[in-house]
C-alpha atoms as a printed R data frame, in Angstrom:
    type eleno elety resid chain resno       x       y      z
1   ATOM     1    CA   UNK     A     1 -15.736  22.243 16.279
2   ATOM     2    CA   UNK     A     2 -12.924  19.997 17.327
3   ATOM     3    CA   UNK     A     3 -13.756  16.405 19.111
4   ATOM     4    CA   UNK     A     4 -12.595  16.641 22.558
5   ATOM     5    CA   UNK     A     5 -14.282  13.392 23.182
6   ATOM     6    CA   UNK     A     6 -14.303   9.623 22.675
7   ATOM     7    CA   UNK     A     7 -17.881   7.600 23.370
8   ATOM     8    CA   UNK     A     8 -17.089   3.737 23.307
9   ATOM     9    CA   UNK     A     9 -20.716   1.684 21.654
10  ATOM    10    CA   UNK     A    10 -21.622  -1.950 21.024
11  ATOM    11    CA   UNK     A    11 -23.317  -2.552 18.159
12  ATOM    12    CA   UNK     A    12 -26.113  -5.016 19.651
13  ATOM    13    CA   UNK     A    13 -26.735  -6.790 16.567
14  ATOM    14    CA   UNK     A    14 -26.105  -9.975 15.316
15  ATOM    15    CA   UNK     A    15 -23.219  -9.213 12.721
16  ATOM    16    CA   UNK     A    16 -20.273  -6.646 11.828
17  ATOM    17    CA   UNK     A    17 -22.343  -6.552  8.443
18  ATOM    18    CA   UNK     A    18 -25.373  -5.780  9.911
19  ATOM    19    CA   UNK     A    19 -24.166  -2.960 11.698
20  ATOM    20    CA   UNK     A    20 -22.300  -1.865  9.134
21  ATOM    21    CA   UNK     A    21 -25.910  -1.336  6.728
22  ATOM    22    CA   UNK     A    22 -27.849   0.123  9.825
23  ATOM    23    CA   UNK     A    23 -24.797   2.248 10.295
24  ATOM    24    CA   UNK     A    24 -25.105   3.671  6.471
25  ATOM    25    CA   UNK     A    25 -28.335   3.674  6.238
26  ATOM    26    CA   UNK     A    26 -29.661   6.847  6.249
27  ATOM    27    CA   UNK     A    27 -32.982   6.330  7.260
28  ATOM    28    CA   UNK     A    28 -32.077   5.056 10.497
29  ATOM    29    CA   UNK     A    29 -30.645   8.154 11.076
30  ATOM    30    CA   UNK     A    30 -27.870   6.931 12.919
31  ATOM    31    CA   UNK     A    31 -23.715   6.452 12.511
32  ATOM    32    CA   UNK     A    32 -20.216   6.326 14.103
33  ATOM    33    CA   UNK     A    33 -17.340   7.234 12.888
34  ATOM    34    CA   UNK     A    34 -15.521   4.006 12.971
35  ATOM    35    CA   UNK     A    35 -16.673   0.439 13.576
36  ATOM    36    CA   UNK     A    36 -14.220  -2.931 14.832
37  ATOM    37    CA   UNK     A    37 -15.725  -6.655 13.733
38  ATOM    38    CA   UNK     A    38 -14.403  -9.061 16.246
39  ATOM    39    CA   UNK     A    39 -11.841  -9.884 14.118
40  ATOM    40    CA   UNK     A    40  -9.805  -6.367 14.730
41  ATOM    41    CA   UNK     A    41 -10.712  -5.114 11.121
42  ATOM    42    CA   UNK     A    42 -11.577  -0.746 11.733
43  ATOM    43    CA   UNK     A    43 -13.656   0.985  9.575
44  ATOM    44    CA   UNK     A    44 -14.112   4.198  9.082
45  ATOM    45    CA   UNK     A    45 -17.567   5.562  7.981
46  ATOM    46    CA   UNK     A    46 -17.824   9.022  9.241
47  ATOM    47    CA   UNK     A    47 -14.685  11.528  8.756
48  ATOM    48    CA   UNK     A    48 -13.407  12.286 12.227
49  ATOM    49    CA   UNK     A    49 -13.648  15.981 11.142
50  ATOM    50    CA   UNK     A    50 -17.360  15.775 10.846
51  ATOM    51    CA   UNK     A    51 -20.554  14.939 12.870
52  ATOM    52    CA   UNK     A    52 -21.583  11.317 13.380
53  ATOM    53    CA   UNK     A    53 -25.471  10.445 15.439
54  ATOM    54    CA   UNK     A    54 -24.011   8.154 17.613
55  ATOM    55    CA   UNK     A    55 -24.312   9.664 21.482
56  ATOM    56    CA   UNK     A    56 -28.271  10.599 21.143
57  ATOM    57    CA   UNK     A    57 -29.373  12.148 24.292
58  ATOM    58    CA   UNK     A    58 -27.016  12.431 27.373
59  ATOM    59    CA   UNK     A    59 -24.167  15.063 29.000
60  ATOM    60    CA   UNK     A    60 -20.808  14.337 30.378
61  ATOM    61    CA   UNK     A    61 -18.423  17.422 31.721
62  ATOM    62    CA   UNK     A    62 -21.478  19.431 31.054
63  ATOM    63    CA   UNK     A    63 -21.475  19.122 27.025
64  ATOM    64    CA   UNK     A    64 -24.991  18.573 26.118
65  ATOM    65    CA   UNK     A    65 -24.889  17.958 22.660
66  ATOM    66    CA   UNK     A    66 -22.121  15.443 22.517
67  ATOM    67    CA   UNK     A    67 -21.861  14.379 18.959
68  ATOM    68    CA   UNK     A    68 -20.712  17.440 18.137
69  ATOM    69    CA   UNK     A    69 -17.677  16.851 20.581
70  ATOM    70    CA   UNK     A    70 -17.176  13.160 20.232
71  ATOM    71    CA   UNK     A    71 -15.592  10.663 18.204
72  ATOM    72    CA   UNK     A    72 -17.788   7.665 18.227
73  ATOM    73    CA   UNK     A    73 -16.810   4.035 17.584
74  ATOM    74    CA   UNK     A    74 -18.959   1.111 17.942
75  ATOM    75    CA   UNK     A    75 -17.978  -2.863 18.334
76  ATOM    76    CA   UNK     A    76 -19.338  -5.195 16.840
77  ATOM    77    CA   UNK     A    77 -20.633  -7.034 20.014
78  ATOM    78    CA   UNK     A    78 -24.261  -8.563 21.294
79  ATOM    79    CA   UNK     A    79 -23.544  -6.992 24.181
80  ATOM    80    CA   UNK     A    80 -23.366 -10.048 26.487
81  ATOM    81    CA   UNK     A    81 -20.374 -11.542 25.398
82  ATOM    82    CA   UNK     A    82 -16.496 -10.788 25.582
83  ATOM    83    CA   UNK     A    83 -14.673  -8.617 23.568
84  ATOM    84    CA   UNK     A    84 -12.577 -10.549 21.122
85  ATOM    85    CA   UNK     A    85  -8.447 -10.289 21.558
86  ATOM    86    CA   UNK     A    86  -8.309  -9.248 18.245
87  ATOM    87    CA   UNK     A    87 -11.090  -6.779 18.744
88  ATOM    88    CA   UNK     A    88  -9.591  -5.147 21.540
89  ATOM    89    CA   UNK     A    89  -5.764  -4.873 19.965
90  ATOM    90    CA   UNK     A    90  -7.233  -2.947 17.279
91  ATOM    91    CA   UNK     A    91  -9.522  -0.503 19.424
92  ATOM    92    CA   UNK     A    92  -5.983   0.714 21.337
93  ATOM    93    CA   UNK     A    93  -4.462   1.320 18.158
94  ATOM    94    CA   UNK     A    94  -7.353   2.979 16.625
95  ATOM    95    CA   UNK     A    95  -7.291   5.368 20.541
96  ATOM    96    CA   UNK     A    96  -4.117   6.176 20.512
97  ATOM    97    CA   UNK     A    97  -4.171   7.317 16.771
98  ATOM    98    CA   UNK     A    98  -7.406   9.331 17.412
99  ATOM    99    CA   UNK     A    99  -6.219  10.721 20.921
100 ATOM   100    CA   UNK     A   100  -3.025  12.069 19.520
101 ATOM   101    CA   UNK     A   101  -4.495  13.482 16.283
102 ATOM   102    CA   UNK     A   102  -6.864  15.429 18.168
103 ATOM   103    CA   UNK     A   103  -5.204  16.243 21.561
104 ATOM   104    CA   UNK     A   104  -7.914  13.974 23.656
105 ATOM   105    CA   UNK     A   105  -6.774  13.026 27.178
106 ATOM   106    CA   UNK     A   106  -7.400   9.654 28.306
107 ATOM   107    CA   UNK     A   107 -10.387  10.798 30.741
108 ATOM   108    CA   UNK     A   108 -11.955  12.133 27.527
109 ATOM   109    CA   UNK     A   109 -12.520   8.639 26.593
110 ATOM   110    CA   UNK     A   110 -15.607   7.027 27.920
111 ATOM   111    CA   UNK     A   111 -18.469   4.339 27.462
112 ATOM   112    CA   UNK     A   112 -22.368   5.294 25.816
113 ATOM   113    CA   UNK     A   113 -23.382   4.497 29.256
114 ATOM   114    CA   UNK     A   114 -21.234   7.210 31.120
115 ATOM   115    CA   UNK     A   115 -22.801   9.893 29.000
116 ATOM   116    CA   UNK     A   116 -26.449   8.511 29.100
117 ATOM   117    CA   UNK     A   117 -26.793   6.360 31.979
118 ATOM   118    CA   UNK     A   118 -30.872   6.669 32.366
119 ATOM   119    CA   UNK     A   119 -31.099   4.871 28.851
120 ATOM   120    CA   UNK     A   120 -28.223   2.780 27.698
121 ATOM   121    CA   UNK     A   121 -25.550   0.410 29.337
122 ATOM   122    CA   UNK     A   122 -22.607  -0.294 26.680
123 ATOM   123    CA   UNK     A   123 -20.087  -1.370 26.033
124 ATOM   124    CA   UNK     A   124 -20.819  -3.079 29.338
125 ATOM   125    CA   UNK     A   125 -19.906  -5.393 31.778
126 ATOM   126    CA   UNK     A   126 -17.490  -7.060 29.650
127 ATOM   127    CA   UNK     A   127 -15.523  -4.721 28.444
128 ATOM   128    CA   UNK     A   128 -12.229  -3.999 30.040
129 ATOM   129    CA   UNK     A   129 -11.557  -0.402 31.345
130 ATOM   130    CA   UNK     A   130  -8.480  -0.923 33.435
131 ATOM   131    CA   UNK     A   131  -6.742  -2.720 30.810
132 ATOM   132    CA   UNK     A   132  -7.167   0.448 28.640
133 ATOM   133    CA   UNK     A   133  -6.403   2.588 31.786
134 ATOM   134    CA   UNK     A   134  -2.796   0.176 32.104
135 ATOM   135    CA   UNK     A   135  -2.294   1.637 28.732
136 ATOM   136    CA   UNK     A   136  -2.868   5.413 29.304
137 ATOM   137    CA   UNK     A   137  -5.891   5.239 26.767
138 ATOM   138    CA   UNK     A   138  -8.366   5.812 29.472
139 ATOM   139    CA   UNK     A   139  -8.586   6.057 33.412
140 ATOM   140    CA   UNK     A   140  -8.706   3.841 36.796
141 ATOM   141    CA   UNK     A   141  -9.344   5.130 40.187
142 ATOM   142    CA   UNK     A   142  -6.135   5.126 41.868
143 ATOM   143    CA   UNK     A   143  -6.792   4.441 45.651
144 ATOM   144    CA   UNK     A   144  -7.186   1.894 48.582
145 ATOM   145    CA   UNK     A   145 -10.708   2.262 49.143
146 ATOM   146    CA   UNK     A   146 -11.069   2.976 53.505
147 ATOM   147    CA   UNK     A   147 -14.004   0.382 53.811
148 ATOM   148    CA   UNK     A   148 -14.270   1.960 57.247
149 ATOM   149    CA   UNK     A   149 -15.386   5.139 55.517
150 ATOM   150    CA   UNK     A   150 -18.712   7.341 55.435
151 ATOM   151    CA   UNK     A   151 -20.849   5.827 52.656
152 ATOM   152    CA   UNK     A   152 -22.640   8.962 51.734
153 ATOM   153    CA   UNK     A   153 -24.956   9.269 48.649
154 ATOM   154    CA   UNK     A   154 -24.891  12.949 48.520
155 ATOM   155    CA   UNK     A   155 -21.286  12.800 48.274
156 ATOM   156    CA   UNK     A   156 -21.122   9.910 45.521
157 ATOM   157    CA   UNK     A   157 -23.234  12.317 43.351
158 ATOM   158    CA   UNK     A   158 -21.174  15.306 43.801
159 ATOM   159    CA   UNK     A   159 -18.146  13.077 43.168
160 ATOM   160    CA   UNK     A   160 -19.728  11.862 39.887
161 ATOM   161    CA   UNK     A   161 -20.747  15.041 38.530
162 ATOM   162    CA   UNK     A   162 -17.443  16.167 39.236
163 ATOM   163    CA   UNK     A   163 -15.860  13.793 37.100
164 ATOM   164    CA   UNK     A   164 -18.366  14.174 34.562
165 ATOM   165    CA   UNK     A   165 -21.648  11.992 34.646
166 ATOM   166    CA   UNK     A   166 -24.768  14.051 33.809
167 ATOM   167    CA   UNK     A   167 -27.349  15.148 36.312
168 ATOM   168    CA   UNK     A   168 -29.621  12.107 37.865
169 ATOM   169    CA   UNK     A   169 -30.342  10.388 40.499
170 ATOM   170    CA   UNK     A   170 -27.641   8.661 42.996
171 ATOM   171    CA   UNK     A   171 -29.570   4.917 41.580
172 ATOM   172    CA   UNK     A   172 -28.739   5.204 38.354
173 ATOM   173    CA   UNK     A   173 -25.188   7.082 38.534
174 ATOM   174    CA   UNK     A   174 -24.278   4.213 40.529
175 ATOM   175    CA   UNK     A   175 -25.300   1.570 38.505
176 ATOM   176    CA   UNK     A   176 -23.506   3.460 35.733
177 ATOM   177    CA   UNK     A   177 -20.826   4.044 37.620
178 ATOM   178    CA   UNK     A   178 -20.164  -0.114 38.133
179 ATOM   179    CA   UNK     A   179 -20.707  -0.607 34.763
180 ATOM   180    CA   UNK     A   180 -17.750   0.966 34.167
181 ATOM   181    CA   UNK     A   181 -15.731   0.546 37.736
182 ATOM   182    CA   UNK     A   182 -17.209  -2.095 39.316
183 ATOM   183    CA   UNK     A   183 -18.615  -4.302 37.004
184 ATOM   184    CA   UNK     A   184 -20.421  -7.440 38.747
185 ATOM   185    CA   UNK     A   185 -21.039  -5.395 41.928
186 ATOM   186    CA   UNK     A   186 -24.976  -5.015 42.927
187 ATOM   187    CA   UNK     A   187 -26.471  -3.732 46.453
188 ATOM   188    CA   UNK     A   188 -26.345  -0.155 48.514
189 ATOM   189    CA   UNK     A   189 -23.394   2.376 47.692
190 ATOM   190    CA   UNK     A   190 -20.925   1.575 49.564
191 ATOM   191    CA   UNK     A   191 -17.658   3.019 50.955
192 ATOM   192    CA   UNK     A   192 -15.588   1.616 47.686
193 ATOM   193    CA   UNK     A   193 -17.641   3.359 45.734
194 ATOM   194    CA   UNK     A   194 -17.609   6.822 47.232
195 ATOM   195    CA   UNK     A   195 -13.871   6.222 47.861
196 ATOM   196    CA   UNK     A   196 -13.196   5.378 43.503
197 ATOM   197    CA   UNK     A   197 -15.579   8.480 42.443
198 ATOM   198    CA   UNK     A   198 -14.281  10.884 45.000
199 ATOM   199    CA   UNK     A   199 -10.392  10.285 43.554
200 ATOM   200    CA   UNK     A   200 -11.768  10.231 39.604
201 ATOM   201    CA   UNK     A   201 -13.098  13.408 40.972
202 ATOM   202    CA   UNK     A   202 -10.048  15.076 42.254
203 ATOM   203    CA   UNK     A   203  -7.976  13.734 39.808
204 ATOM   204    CA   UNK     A   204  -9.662  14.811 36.561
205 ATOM   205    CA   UNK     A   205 -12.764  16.773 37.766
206 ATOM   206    CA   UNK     A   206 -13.983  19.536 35.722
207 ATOM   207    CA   UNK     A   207 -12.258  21.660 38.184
208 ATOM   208    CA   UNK     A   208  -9.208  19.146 38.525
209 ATOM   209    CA   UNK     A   209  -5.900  19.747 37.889
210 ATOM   210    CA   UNK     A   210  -5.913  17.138 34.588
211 ATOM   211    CA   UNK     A   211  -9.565  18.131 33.554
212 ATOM   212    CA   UNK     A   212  -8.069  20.561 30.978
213 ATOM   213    CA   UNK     A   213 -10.082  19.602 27.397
């Protein structure tokens, strides 16, 4: 089965080398395909071509079992910190190569959190979306946000499934959804919010006109 996806990790631990031995360990029973130390140096462990455990439970565009879609690469990052230049020079090379080997589009490329937002929360705050957007290696809602307009949970969700976050409730897709989006932004839903999902959501919606896989 050919990847149609790209999951974005942090590696949570306290070195590149540690990651690297949990990584290849098989008794952890977890992998990625490629890891990036801080210092922009990509590995690859897993062939793309094959299956890596890196997604665990989760959904996006309705793929349940998304390590067998998915290209998975984890930086080497705490989790609370920012993502070294370096770092982040080498993940856009390492997307672009992977996107136009394997026909990906750049809303094919999300976080860990996107695809299992109950349970996890990387890459995080910290890591920068919209500069990867600026580069066509990912996406950015494209609107003025009407802060006049309806804030409606019911249509937040419907928004957000659209796009392609999994089934739960409005909470947690919208602390998810500012992860990625809004990062630093706490309280209610609000009218920015509905106003971001409902474009992602016409613009690249399972039923979009650029949702093609």
């Amino acid at each position: 089965m050919l990847p149609s996806l790209v999951v974005i990790h942090y590696t949570a631990m306290e070195s590149c080398a540690a990651a690297r031995a949990r990584l290849c360990d098989p008794q952890a029973e977890v992998s990625a395909h490629w890891l990036i130390s801080r210092h922009g140096e990509a590995e690859a462990l897993v062939d793309e071509a094959h299956r890596a455990w890196h997604a665990g439970a989760g959904a996006w565009a309705g793929l349940g079992d998304v390590n067998s879609h998915s290209i998975g690469i984890e930086l080497d990052n705490r989790g609370a910190e920012p993502f070294a230049a370096p770092q982040m020079r080498a993940l856009e090379g390492l997307l672009a190569d992977i996107m136009a080997r394997w026909s990906i589009p750049p809303h094919r490329v999300i976080g860990h959190s996107d695809m299992a937002p109950a349970r996890k929360s990387d890459p995080g705050p910290r890591f920068d979306w919209q500069g990867l957007a600026r580069q066509g290696l990912s996406v950015w809602p494209e609107t003025a946000p009407d802060l006049s307009g309806d804030v409606s949970a019911p249509d937040f969700v419907a928004s957000a499934r659209r796009f392609g976050y999994p089934d739960h409730p409005s909470e947690i897709l919208l602390r998810a959804f500012r992860l990625r989006f809004r990062p630093g932004a706490s309280g209610p839903l609000t009218a920015v919010e509905t106003a971001m999902a409902a474009n992602l959501a016409l613009r690249f919606g399972v039923d979009g006109p650029s949702a093609a896989a």
